[in-house]
Backbone as a printed PyTorch tensor [residue, N CA C, xyz], in Angstrom:
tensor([[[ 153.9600,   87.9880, -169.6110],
         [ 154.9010,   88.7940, -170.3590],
         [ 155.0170,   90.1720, -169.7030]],

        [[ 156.3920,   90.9850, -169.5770],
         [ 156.4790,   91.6410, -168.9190],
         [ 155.6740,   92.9480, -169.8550]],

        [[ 155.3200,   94.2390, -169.6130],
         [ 154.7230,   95.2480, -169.4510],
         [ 155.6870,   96.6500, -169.9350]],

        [[ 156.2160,   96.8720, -170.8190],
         [ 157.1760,   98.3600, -171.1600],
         [ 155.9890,   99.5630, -171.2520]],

        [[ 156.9050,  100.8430, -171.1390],
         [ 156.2590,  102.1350, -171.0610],
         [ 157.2040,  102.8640, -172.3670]],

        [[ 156.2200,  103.8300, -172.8830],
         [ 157.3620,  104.3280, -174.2120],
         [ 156.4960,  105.1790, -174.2460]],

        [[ 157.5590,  106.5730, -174.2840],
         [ 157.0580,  107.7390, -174.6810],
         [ 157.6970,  108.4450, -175.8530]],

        [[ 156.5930,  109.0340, -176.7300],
         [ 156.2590,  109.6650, -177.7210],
         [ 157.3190,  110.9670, -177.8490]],

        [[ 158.1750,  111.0860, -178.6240],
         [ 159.6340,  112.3370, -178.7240],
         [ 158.5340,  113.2360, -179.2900]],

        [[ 157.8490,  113.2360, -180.2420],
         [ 157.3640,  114.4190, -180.9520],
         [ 156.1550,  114.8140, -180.6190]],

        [[ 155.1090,  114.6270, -181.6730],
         [ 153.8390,  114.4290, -181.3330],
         [ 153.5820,  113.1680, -180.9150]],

        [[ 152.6530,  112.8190, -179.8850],
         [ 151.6700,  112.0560, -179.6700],
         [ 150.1130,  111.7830, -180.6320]],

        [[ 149.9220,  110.3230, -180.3470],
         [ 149.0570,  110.0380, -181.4140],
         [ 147.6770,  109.5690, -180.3620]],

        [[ 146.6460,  108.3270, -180.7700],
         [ 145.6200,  108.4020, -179.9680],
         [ 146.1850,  107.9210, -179.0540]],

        [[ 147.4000,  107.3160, -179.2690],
         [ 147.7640,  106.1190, -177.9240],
         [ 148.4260,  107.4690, -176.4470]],

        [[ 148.6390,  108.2860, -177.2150],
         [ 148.8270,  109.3840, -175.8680],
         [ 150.2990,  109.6280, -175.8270]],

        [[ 150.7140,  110.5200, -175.1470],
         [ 151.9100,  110.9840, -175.2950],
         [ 153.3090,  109.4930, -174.1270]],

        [[ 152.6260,  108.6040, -173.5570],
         [ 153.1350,  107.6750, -172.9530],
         [ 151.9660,  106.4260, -172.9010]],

        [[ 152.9130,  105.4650, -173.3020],
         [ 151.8050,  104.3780, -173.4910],
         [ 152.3670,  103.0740, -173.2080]],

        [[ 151.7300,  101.6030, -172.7160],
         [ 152.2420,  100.8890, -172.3900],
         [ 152.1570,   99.8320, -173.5240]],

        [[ 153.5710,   98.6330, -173.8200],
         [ 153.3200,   97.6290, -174.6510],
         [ 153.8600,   96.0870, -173.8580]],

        [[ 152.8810,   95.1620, -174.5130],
         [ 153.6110,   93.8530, -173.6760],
         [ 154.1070,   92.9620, -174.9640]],

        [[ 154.9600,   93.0910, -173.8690],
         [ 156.5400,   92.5890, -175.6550],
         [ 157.2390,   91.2650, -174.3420]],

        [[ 157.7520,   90.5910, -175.4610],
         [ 158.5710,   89.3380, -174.7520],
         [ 159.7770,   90.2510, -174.1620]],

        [[ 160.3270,   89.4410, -173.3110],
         [ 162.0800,   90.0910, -172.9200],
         [ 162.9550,   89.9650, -173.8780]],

        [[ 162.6470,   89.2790, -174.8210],
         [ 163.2460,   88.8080, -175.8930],
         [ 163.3180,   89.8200, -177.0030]],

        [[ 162.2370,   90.5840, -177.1060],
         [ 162.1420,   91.4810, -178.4150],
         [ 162.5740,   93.1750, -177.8800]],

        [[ 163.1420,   93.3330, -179.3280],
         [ 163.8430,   94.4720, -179.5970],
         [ 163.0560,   95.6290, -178.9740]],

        [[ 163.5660,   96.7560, -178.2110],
         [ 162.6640,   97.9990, -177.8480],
         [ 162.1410,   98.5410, -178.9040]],

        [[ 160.8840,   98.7790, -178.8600],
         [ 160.2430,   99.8200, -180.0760],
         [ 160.7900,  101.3130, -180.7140]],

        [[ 161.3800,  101.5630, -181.5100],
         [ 162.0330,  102.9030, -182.2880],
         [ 161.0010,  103.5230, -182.9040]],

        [[ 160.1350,  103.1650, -183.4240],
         [ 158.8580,  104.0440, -183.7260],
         [ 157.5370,  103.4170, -183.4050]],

        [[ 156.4530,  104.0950, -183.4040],
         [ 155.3100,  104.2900, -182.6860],
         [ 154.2420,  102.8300, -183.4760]],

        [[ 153.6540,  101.6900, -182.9180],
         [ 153.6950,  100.8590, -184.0130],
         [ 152.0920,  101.7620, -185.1490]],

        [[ 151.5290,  102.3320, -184.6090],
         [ 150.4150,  103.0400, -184.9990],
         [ 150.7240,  104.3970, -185.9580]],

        [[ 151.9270,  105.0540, -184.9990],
         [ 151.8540,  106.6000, -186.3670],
         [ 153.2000,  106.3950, -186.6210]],

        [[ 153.7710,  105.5280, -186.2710],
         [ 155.2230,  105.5850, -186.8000],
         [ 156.0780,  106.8060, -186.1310]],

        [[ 155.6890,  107.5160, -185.2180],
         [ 156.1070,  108.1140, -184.7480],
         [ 157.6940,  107.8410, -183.8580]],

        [[ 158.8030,  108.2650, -183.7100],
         [ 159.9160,  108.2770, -183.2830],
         [ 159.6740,  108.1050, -181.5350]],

        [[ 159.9400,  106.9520, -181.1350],
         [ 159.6330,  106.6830, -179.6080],
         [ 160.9670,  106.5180, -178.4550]],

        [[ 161.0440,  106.4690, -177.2340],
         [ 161.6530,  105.8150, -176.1700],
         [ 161.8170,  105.2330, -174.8960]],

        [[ 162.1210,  104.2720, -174.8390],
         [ 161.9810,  103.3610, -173.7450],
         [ 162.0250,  104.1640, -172.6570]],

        [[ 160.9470,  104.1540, -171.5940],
         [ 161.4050,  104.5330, -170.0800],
         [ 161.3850,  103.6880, -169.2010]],

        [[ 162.3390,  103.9660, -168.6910],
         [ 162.3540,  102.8130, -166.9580],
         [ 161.5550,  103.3150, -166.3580]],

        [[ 160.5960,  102.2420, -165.9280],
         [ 159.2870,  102.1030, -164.8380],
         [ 159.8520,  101.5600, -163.7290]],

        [[ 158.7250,  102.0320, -162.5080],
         [ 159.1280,  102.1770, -161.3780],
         [ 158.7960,  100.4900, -161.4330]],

        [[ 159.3930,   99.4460, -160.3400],
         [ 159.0830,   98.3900, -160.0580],
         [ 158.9580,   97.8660, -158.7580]],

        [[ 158.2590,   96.6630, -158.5190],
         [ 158.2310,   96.7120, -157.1090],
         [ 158.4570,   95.2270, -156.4050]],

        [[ 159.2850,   95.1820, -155.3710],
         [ 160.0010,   94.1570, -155.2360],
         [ 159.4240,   93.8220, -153.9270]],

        [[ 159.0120,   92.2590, -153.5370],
         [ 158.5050,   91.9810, -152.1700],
         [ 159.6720,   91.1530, -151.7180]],

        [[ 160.0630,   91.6710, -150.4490],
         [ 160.9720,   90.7350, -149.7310],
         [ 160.2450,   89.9650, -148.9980]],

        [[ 160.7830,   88.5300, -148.2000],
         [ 159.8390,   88.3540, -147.3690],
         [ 160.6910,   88.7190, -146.3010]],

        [[ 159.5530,   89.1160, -145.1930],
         [ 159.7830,   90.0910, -143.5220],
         [ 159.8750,   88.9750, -142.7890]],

        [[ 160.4360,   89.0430, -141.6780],
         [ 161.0640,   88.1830, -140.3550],
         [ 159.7070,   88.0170, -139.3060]],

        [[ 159.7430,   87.6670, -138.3540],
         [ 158.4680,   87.2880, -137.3750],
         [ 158.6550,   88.8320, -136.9370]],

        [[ 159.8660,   89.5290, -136.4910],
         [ 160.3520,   90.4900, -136.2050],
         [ 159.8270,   92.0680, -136.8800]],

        [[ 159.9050,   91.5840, -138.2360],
         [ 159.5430,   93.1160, -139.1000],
         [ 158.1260,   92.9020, -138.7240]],

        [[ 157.6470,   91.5300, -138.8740],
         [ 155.9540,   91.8520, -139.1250],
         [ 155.3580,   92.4190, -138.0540]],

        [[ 156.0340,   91.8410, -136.4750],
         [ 155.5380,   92.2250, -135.0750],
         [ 156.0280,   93.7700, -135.7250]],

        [[ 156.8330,   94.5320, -135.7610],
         [ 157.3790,   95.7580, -135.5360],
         [ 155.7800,   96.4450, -136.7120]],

        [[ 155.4790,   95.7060, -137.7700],
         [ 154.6720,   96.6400, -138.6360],
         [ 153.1910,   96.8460, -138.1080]],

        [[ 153.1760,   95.8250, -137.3990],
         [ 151.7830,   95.4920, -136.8790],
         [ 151.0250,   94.4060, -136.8140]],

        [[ 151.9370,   93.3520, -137.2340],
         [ 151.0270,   92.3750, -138.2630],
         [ 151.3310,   91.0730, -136.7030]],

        [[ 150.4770,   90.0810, -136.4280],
         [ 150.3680,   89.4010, -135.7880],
         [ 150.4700,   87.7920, -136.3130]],

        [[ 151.7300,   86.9910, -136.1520],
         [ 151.3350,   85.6260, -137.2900],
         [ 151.4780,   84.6540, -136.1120]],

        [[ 150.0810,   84.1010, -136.7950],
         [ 150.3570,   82.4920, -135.8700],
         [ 150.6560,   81.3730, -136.3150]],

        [[ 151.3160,   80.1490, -136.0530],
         [ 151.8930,   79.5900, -136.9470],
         [ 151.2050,   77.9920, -135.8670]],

        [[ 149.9220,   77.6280, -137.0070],
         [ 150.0210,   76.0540, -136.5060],
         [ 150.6880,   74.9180, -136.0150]],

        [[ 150.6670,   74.4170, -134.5690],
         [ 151.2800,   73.1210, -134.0450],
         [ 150.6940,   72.5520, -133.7710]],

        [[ 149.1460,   72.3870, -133.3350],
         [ 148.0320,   70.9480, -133.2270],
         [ 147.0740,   71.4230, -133.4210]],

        [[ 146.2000,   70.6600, -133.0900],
         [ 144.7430,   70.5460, -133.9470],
         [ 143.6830,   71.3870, -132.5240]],

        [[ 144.0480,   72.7380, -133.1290],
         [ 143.0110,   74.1660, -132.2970],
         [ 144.6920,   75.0380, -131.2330]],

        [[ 145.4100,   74.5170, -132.0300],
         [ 146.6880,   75.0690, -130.5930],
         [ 147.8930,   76.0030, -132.2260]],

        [[ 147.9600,   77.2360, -131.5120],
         [ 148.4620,   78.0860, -132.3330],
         [ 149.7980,   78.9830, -131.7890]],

        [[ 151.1050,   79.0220, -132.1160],
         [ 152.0040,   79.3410, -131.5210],
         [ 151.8140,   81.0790, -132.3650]],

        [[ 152.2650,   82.4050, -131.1780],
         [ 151.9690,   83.3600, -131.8220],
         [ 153.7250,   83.7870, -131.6580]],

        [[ 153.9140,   83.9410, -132.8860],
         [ 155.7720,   83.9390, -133.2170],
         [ 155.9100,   85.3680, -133.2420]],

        [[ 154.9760,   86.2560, -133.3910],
         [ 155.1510,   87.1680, -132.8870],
         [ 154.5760,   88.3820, -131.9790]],

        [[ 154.8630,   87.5540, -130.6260],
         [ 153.9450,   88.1160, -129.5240],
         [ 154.6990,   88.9020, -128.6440]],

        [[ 153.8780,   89.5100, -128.3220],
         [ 155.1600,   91.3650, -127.5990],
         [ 154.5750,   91.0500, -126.0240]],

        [[ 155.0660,   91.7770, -125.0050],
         [ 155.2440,   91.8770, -124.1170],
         [ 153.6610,   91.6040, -123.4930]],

        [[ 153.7650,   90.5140, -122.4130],
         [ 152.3940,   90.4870, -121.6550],
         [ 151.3230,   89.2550, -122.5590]],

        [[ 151.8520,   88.9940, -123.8950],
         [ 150.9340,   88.1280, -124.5840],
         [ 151.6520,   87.1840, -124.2660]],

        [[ 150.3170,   85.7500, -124.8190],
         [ 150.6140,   84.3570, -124.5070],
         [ 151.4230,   83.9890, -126.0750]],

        [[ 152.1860,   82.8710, -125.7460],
         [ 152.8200,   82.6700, -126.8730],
         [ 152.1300,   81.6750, -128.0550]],

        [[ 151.0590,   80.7100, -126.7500],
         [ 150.5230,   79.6270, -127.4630],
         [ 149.2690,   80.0960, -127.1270]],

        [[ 148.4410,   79.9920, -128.5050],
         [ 146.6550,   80.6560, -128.6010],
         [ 145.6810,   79.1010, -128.6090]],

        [[ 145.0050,   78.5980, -128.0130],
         [ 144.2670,   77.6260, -127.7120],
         [ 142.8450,   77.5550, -128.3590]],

        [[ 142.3840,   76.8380, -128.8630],
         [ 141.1300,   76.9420, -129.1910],
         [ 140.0180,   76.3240, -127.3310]],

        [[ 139.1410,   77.7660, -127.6140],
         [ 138.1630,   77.7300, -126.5960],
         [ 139.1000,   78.3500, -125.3290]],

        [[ 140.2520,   78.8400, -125.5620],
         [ 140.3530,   79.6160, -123.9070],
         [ 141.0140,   81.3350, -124.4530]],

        [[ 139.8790,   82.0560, -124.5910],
         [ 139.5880,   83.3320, -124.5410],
         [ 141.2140,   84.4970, -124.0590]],

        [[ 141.7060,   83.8850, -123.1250],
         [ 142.9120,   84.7480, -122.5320],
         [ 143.9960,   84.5140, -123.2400]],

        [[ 144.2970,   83.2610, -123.9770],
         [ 145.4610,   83.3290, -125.2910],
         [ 145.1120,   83.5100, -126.2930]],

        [[ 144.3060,   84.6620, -126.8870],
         [ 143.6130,   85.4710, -127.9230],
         [ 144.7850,   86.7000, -127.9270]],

        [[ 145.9630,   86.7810, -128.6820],
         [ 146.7540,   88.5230, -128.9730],
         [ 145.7570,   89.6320, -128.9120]],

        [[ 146.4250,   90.3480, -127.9890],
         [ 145.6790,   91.4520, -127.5860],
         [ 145.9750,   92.6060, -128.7500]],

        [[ 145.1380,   92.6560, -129.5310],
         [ 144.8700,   93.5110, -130.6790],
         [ 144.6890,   94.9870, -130.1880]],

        [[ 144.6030,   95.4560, -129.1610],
         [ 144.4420,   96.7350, -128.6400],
         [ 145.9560,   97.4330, -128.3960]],

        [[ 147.1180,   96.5410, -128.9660],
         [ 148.2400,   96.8270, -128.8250],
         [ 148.5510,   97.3760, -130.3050]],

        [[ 148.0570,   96.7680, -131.0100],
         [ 148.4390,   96.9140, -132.6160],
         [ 147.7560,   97.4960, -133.5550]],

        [[ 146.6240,   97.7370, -133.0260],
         [ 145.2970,   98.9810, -133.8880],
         [ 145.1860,  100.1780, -132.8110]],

        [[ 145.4790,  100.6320, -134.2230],
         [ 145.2550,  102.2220, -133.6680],
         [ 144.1400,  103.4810, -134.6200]],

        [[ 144.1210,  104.1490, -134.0630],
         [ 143.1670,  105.2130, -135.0290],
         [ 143.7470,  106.2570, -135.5380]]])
């Protein structure tokens, strides 16, 4: 159930001058305080939305993905300049060179 924020017009009570309630989408916004009866109003909360990122955004953020094709053999979809594309189990030199993408 989603999560609302409602702040207190007058005085505030123990619940504090902004407080959170989990109400269906279905039910009416709260007009007074359910505790002091106090006179209340809905605020829009910040929200947060995940897109999903391309092989592209993730190489650009930092992020390195390998994407399984056999059994110890790993295609790296997003490999930058000088890396191997396919990572092997047991050969050390198609390991992404992480000294490209960490920094201090």
């Amino acid at each position: 159930m989603p999560v609302y924020e409602y702040e207190h017009i007058e005085e505030s009570c123990h619940r504090g001058k902004i407080f959170d309630v989990t109400q269906s989408i279905h039910d009416k916004a709260l007009s007074k305080c359910p505790d002091c009866a106090g006179a209340l109003r809905k605020l829009i909360s910040r929200t947060s939305i995940s897109t999903p990122k391309s092989n592209r955004e993730l190489r650009d953020l930092g992020f390195t993905k390998l994407v399984k094709r056999d059994d110890g053999v790993y295609e790296n979809v997003t490999a930058r300049d000088g890396e191997s594309r396919v990572m092997e189990r047991g050969k050390p030199e198609t390991i992404p060179n992480l000294s490209k993408t960490i920094r201090d």
